[in-house]
N, C-alpha and C positions, 0 to 999 in steps of 0.2 A: 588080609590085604587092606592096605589104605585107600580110601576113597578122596579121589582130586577133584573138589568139586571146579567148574567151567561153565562161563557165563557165552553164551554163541547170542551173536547179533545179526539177522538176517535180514536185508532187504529185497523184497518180492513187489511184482507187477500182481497187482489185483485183476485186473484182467487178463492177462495169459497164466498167473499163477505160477510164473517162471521166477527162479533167486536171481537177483542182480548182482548182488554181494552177498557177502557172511563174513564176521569177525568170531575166533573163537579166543574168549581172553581169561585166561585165571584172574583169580581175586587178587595177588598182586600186581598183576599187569593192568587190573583195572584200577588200584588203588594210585598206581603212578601216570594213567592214562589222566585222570581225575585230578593230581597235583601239578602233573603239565598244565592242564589246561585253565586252573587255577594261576597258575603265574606267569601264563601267557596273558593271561586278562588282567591281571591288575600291573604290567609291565605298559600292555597298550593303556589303558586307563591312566599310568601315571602318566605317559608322551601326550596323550590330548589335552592333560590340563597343564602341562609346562609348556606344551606350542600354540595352544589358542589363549584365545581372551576367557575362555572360562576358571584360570586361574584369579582371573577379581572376585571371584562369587565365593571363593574358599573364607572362613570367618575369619576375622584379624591379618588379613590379605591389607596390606597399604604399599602407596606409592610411593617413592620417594618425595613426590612434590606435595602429596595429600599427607605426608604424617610430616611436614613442615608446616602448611597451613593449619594442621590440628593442634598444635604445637603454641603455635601464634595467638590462635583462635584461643586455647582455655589461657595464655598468659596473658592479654586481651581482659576476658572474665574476673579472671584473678584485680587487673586496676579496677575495673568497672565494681567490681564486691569492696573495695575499700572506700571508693569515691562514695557508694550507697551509703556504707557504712557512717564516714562522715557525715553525710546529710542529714540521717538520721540522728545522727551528734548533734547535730545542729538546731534541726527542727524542736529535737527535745529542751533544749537551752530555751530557745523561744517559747517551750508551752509554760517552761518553768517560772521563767520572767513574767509572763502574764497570768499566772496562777496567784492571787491574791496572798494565797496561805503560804506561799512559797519562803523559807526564810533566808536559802541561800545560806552560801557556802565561799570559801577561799580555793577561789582559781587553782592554784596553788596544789593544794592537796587532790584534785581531782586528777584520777587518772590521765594517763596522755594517750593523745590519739594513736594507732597502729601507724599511722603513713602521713606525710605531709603531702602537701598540694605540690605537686610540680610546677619548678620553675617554668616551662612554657603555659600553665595553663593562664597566666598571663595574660592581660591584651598585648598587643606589640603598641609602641608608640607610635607615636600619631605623626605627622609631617612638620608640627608646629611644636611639639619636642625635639624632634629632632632638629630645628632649628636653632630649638635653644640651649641645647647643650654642645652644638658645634659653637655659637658663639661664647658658651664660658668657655669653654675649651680654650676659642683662640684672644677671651681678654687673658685668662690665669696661664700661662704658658708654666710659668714655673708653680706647680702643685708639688704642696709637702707631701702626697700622698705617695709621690713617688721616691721619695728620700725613705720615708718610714719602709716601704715594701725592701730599698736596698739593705737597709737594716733589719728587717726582720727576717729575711733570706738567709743572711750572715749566719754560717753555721749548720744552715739546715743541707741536706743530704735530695739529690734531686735526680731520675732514674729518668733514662729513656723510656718511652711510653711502648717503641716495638724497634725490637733490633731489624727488623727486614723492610719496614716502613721509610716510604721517604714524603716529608712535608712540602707540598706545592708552593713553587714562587711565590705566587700569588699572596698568599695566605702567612707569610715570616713577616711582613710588615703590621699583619692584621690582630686584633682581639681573639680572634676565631680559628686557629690553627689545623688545617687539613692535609690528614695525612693520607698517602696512599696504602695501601696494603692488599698483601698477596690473601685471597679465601684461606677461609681457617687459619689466621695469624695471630698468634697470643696479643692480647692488649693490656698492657701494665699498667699499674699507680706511679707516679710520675712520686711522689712522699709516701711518708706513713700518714695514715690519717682513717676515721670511719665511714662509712660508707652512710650516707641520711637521707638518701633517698633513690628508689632503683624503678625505673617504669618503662610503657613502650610511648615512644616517640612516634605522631604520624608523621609529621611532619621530617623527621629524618629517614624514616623508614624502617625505624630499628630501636634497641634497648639505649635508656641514656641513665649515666652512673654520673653523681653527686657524692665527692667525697670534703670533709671538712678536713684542713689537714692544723695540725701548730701554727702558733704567730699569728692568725687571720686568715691564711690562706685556704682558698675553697676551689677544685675543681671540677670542671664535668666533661664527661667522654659521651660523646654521642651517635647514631647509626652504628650501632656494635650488633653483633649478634646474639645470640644465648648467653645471658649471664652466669656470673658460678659465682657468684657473691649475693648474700641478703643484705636488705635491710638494716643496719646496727654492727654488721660485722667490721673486726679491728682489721685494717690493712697492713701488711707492711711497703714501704716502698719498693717496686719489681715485682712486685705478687703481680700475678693474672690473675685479671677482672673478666676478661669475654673474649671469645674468638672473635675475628670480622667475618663480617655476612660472606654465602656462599653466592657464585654466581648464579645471574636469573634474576635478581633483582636488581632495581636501579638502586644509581650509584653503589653495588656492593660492595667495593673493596676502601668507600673514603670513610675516616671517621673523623670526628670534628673533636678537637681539646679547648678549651676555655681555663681561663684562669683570674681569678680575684684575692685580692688583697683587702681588707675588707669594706668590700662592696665596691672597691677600684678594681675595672677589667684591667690585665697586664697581658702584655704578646707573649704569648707561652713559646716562641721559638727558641730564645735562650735559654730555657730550663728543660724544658726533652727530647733537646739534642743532645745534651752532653750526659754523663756522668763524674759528676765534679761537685764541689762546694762551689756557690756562689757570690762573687764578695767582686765589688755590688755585682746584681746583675741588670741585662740589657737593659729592663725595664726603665729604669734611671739614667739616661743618657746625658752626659755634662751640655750637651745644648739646651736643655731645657731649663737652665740655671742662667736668671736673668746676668741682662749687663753691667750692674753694677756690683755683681760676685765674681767677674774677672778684670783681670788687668791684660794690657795691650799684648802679653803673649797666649794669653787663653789659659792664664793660670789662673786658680780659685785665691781670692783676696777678703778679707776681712774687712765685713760691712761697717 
């Protein structure tokens, strides 16, 4: 005969010595009593920590607004480690000049820095610059720099900067071109050209891209979000450079275009609105061609 062995569970009053209960259970009804109740508990275990706040304590638990600041925070690091780094370029330059024995070397041949200074780290001008360059402004009306730019354009290939993007009034008369843009909206190179310099902007609130393009021409995108371009890399014109910022931050959806001719700001309205060759473009507008290169119908005459 087989023996069936059976596990009996009694519960009894200590003082009358009376059964309350009894369970009589084989060894497989207790091995699945035992599996129940194994994944009854880690079922409850898992709803405690997906409906409370105990879910933050779980490790590599982030928020979405905490792993955008973290984000910020080491790209942040990242400038702050090249600026050091310069310094230290620097500082060294100085011990080398004052070092007696020092015999020096050709600029030249010395490696080049990883990063350039950014254009805002600048002062801004002052009130009494500013004054004096609205007055050459308004003695030199007619500047060749603006004839040279129509001619160095001639030829060149010139991309919308975002197809779902629209440029504010305001801002098509300006040097500073602001566009509006929908969260997460691709931002393009407006030419082909390199990228020479990529950092965070506080002042815009956001990443600002520096591209060199042919001819002289130099632009910058700025309040962009996450970049996807380095430092050195070749662009083509229409490539995506960075998404626009998501909402929750100020101003997230404007991002500001600039553009130079070299070292002449030019209204970038006429170049990343269209997709065209340029021949001239806005930048050169025949009113700024004094009165003694037209005759009485507003045509150009030979000085």
């Amino acid at each position: 005969m087989r023996v069936h062995r059976k596990y009996k569970i009694i519960i009894e009053d200590e003082n009358t010595l009376e059964s309350m209960a009894s369970w009589s259970l084989t060894p497989l009804k207790l091995c699945v009593l035992g599996l129940s109740l194994g994944i009854i508990s880690v079922f409850l275990g898992f709803l405690f920590v997906l409906l409370t706040p105990a879910k933050t304590l779980i490790p590599g638990y982030f928020q979405e607004s905490e792993r955008t600041m973290t984000e910020e925070a080491l790209l942040k690091v990242e400038d702050l480690n090249e600026k050091y780094l310069m310094n230290q370029a620097y500082l060294a330059n100085i011990i080398n000049l004052l070092d007696p024995d020092y015999a020096g070397n050709d600029s030249l041949t010395s490696s080049p820095l990883s990063s350039r200074l950014p254009y805002d780290s600048l002062l801004p001008a002052s009130a009494e610059e500013k004054r004096f360059v609205s007055r050459m402004q308004n003695r030199e009306k007619f500047n060749i720099s603006s004839v040279r730019s129509s001619m160095a354009a001639e030829g060149m290939l010139f991309y919308p900067v975002s197809e779902d993007g629209v440029q504010t009034q305001e801002s098509r008369g300006s040097d500073k071109a602001v566009m509006i843009l929908p969260a997460n909206t691709s931002v393009m190179a407006m030419a082909d050209g390199v990228v020479i310099a990529r950092y965070y902007d506080d002042a815009s609130g956001g990443f600002s891209i520096i591209l060199q393009h042919d001819n002289g021409f130099t632009s910058r995108y700025s309040g962009l979000g996450s970049p996807l371009v380095a430092q050195g890399d070749i662009i083509s014109g229409g490539e995506i450079l960075s998404l626009s910022r998501t909402p929750g931050v100020r101003n997230a959806t404007e991002v500001s275009i600039e553009l130079w001719h070299n070292g002449i700001p030019l209204k970038p309205y006429g170049y990343i609105n269209s997709h065209r060759h340029l021949s001239p473009p806005p930048s050169a507008p025949e009113s700024n061609l004094p009165k003694e290169l037209k005759d009485d119908s507003g045509n150009e005459t030979e000085p």
